[in-house]
GUPAVEX-548382 format. One line per 10 residues: their letters; for each residue x, y, z of C-alpha. Coordinates in steps of 0.2 Angstrom, whole numbers, plus 5000, padded with zeros to 4 digits. Layout:
N
A = X:Y:Z  ...
END
This chain:
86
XXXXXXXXXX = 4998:5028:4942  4985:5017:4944  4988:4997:4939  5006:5003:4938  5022:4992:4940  5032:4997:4955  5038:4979:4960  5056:4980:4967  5057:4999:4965  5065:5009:4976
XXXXXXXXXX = 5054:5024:4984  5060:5024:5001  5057:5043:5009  5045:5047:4992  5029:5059:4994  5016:5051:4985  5002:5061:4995  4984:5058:4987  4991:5046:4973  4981:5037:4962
XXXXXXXXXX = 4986:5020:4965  4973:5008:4962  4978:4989:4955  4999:4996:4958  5009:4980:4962  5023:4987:4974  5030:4968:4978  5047:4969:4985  5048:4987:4985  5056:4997:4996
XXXXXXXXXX = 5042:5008:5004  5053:5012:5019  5046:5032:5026  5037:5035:5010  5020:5047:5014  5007:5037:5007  4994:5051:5014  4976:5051:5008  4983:5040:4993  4971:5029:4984
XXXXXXXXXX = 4981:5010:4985  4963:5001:4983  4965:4984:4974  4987:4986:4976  4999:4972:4979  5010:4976:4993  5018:4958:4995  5035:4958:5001  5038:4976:5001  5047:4986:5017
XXXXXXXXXX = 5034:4995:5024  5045:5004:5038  5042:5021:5044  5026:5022:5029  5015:5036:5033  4996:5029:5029  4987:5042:5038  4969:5040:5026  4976:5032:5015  4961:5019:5006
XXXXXXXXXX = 4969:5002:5006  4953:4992:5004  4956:4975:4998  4975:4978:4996  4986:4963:4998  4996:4968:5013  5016:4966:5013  5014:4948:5023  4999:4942:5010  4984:4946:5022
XXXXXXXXXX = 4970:4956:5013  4964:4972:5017  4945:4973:5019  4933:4983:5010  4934:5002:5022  4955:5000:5027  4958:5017:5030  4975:5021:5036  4980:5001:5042  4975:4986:5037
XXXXXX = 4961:4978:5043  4958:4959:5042  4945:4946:5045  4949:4937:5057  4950:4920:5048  4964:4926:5038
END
């Protein structure tokens, strides 16, 4: 599913464990509780999207655009990390 379009889907409480998800745009998405474990979402646009109860645990998110616009840099694994002039 990688560069796929999942803006304003709903995937609240999906398992989507190891996922090829590179380049996906999930804008506006309801991600509420979905297990994003070990998932590849490198490159993925997660502006807007509920993010509730998401299970990230090794998930890669390097350079993903995080839900609130920030960018995820290079070696996120499981949360989002930011430099900190962002």
């Amino acid at each position: 599913a990688e560069y796929t379009n999942f803006n304003q889907a709903d995937l609240s409480y999906a398992v989507l464990s190891r996922g090829q998800f590179k380049g996906a745009s999930f804008r506006q998405a309801d991600l509420s509780y979905v297990d994003f474990q070990q998932a590849d979402l490198s490159y993925a646009d997660m502006t807007g999207a509920n993010m509730g109860g998401v299970n990230l645990e090794g998930a890669n998110l390097s350079q993903t655009i995080w839900f609130d616009g920030r960018v995820c840099i290079v070696g996120s694994i499981g949360r989002c990390l930011v430099r900190n002039d962002q």
